[in-house]
LOROLUM-574257 format. One record per residue (C-alpha): residue number from 1; residue in one letter; x, y, z. Coordinates in nm, 4 decimals, padded with zeros to 6 digits. Each point is the difference from the previous one (the first is absolute). Example, Ala and Ser with C-alpha at 12.3 -4.5 7.8 and 13.67 -1.06 7.14 Angstrom:
# LOROLUM-574257
site i = 1, aa = A, xx = 01.2300, yy = -00.4500, zz = 00.7800
site i = 2, aa = S, xx = 00.1370, yy = 00.3440, zz = -00.0660
This chain:
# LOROLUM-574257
site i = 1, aa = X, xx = 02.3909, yy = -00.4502, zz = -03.7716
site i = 2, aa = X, xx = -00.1271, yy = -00.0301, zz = -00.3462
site i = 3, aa = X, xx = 00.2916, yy = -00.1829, zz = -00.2437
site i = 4, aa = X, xx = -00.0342, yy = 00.3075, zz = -00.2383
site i = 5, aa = X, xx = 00.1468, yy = 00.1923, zz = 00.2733
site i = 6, aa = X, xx = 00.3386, yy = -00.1868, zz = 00.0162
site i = 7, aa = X, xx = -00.0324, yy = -00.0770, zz = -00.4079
site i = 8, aa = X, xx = -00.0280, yy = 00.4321, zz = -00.0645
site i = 9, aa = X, xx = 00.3214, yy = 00.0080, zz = 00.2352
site i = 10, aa = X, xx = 00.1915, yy = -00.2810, zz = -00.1650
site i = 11, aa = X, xx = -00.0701, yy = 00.1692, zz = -00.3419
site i = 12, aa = X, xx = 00.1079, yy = 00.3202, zz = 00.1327
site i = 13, aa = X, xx = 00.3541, yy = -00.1500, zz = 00.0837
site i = 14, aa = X, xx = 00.0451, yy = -00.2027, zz = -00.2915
site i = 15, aa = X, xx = 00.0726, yy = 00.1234, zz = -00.3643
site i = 16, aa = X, xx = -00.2876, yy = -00.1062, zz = -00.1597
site i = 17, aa = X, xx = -00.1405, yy = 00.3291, zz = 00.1778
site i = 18, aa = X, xx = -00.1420, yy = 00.2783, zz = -00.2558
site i = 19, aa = X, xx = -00.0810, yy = 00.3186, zz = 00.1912
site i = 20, aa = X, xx = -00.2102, yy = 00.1113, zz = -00.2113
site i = 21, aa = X, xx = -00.2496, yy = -00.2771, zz = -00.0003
site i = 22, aa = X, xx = -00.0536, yy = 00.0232, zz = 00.3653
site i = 23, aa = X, xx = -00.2908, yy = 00.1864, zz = 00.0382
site i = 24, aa = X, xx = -00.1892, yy = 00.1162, zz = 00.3275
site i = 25, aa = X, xx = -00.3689, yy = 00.1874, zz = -00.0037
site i = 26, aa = X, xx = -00.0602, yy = 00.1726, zz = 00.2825
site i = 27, aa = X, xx = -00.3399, yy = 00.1836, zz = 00.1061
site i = 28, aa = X, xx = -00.0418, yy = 00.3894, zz = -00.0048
site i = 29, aa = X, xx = 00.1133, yy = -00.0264, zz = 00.3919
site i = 30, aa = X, xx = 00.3340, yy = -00.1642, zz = -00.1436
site i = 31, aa = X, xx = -00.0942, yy = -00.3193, zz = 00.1675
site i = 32, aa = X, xx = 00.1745, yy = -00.2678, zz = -00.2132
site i = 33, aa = X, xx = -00.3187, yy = -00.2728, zz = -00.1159
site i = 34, aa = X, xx = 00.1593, yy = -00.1759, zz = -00.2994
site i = 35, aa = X, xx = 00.3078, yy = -00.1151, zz = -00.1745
site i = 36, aa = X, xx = 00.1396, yy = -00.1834, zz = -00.3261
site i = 37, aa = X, xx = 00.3209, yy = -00.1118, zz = -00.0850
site i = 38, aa = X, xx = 00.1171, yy = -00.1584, zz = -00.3276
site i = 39, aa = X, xx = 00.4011, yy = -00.1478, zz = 00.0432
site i = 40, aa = X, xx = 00.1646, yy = -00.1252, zz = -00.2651
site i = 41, aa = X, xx = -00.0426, yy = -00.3800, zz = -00.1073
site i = 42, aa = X, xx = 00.0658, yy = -00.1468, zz = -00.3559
site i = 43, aa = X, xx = -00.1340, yy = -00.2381, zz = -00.2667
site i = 44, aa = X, xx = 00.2793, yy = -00.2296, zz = -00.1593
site i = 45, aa = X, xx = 00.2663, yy = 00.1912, zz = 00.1933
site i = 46, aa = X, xx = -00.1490, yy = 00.3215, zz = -00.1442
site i = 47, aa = X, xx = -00.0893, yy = 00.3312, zz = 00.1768
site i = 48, aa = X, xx = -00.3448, yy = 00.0205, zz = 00.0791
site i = 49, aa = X, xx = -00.2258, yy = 00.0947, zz = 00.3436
site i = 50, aa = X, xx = -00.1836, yy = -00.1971, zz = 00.2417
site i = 51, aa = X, xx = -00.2873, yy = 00.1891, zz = 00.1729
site i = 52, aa = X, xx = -00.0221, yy = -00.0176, zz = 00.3621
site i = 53, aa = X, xx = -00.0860, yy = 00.0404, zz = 00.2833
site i = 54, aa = X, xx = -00.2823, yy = 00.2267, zz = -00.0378
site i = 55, aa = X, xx = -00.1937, yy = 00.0759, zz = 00.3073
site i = 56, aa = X, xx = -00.2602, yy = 00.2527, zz = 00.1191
site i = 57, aa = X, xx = -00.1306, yy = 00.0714, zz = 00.3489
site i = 58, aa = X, xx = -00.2856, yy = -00.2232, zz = 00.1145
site i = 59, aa = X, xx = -00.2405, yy = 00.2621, zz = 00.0966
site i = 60, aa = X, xx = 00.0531, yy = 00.1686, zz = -00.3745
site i = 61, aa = X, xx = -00.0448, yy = -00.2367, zz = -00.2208
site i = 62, aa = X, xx = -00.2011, yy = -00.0361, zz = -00.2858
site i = 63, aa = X, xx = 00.0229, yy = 00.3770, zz = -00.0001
site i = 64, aa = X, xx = 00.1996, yy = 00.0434, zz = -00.3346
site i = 65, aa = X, xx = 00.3571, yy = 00.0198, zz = 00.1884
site i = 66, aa = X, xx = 00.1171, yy = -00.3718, zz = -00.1533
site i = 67, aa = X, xx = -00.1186, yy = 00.1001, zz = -00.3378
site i = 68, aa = X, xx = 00.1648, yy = 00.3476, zz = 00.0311
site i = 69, aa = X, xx = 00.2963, yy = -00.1774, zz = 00.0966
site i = 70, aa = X, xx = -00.0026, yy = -00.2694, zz = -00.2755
site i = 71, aa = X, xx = -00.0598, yy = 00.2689, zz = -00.2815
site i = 72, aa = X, xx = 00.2650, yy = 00.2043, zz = 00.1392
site i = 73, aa = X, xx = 00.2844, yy = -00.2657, zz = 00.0242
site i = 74, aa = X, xx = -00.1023, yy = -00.1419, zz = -00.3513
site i = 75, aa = X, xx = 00.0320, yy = 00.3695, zz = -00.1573
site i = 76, aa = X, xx = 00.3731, yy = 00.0263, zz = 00.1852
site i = 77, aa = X, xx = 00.1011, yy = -00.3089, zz = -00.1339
site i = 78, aa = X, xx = -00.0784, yy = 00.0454, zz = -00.3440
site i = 79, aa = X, xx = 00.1331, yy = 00.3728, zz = 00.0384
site i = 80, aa = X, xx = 00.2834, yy = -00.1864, zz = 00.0699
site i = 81, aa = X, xx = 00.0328, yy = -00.1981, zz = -00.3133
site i = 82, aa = X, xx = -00.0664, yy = -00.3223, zz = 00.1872
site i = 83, aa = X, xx = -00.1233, yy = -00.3032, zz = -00.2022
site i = 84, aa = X, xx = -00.2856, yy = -00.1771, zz = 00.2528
site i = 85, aa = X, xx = -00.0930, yy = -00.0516, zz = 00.3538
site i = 86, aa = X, xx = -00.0625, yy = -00.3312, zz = 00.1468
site i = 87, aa = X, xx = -00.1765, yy = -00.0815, zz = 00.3098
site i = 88, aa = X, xx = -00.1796, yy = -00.2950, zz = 00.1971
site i = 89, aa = X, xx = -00.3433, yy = 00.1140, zz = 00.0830
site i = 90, aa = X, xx = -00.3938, yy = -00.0769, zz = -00.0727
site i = 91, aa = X, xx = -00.0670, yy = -00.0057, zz = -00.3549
site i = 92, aa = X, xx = -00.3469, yy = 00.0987, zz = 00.0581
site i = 93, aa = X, xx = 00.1104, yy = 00.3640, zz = 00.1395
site i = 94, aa = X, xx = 00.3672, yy = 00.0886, zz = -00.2168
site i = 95, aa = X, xx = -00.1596, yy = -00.0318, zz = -00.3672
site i = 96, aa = X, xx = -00.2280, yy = 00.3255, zz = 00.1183
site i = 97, aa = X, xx = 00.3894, yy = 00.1218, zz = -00.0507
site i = 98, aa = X, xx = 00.1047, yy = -00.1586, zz = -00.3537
site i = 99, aa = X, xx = 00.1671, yy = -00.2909, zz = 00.2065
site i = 100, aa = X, xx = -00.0460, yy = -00.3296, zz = -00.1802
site i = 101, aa = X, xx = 00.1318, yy = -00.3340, zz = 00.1028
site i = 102, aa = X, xx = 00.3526, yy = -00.0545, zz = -00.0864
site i = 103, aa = X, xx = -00.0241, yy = -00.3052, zz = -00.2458
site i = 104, aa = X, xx = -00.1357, yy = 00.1858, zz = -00.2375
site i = 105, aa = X, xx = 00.2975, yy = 00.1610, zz = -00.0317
site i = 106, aa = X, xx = 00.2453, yy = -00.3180, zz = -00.0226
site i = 107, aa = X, xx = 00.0523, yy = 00.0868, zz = 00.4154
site i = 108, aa = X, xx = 00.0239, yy = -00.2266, zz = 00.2519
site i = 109, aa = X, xx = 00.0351, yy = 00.0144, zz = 00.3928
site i = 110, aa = X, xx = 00.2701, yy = -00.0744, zz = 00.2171
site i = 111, aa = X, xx = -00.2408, yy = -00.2683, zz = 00.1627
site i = 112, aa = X, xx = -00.2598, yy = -00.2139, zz = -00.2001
site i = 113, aa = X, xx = -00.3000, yy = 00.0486, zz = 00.2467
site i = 114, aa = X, xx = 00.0205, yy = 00.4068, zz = -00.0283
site i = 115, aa = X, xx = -00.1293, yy = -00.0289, zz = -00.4702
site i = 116, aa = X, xx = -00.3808, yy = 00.0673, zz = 00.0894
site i = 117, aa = X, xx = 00.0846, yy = 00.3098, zz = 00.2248
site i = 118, aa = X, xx = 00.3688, yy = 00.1109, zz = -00.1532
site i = 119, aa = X, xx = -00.0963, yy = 00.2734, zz = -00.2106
site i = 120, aa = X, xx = 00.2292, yy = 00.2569, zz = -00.2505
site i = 121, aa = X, xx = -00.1024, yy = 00.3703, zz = -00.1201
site i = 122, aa = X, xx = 00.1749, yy = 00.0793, zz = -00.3257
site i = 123, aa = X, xx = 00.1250, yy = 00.3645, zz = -00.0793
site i = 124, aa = X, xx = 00.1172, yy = 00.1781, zz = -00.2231
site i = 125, aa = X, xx = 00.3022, yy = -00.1083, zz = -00.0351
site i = 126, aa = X, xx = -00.0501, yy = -00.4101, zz = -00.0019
site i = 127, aa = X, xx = 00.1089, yy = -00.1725, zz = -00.2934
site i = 128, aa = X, xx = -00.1907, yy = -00.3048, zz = -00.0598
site i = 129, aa = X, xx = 00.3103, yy = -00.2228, zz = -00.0207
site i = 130, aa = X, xx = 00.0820, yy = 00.0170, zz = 00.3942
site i = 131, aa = X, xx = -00.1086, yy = -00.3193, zz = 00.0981
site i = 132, aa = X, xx = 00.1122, yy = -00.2863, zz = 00.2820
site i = 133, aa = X, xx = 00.0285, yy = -00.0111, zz = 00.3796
site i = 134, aa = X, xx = -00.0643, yy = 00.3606, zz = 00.1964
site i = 135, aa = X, xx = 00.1655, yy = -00.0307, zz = 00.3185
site i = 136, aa = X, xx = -00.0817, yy = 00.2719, zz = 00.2908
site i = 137, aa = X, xx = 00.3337, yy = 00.1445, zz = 00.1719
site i = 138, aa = X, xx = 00.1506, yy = -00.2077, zz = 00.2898
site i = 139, aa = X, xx = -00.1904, yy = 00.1542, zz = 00.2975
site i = 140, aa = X, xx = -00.3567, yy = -00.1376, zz = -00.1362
site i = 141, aa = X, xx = 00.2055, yy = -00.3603, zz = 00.0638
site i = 142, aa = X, xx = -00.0398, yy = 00.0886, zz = 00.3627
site i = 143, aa = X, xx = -00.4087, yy = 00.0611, zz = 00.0021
């Protein structure tokens, strides 16, 4: 079993769960090919979101669902008056999605070796002086 699996369940039990940045796509047969999840994390012991897992279906990829999914999630979080959303991932792909990498915001990751790939998307909401340690909620302790 993929560790997202258990990590989407863990988040689901815990309360760093927001419902409403748990999003599914599903194909016009209602088959379910993609999902995103932002949970609530923080920066300096401040609310803020860390993105993940996001997963789509191996045989529909590079289709447009992870990009549907990421511009969807992003739009409900700053409809929701959230200041960013951090997540670890390739810095090559996330920018295409206004994600740059955290330092150059003053934030740093919970572990040294994740700065070249830990990444944060500023909204609407982000005031420049939330700066310091982000820390993801306890079940991302367990991946």
């Amino acid at each position: 079993m993929p560790a997202e699996a258990p990590l989407v369940d863990a988040l689901r039990a815990g309360p760093a769960w927001i419902p409403e940045l748990s999003l599914v796509a599903v194909d016009p047969g209602g088959d379910v090919v993609g999902h995103v999840v932002c949970s609530r994390g923080s920066v300096a012991g401040l609310p803020v979101l860390g993105l993940g897992p996001l997963s789509v279906r191996p045989d529909r990829q590079l289709s447009g669902v992870g990009s549907a999914l990421m511009h969807a999630v992003l739009g409900a979080a700053d409809a929701l008056n959230e200041p960013l959303v951090a997540l670890l991932g390739s810095p090559v792909y996330y920018p295409r999605f206004g994600f740059r990498l955290a330092g150059e915001y003053g934030i740093t990751p919970q572990e040294p070796r994740w700065v070249p790939h830990f990444q944060v998307r500023t909204l609407t909401a982000y005031d420049p002086s939330l700066r310091g340690a982000f820390a993801y909620s306890e079940p991302f302790d367990h991946v």
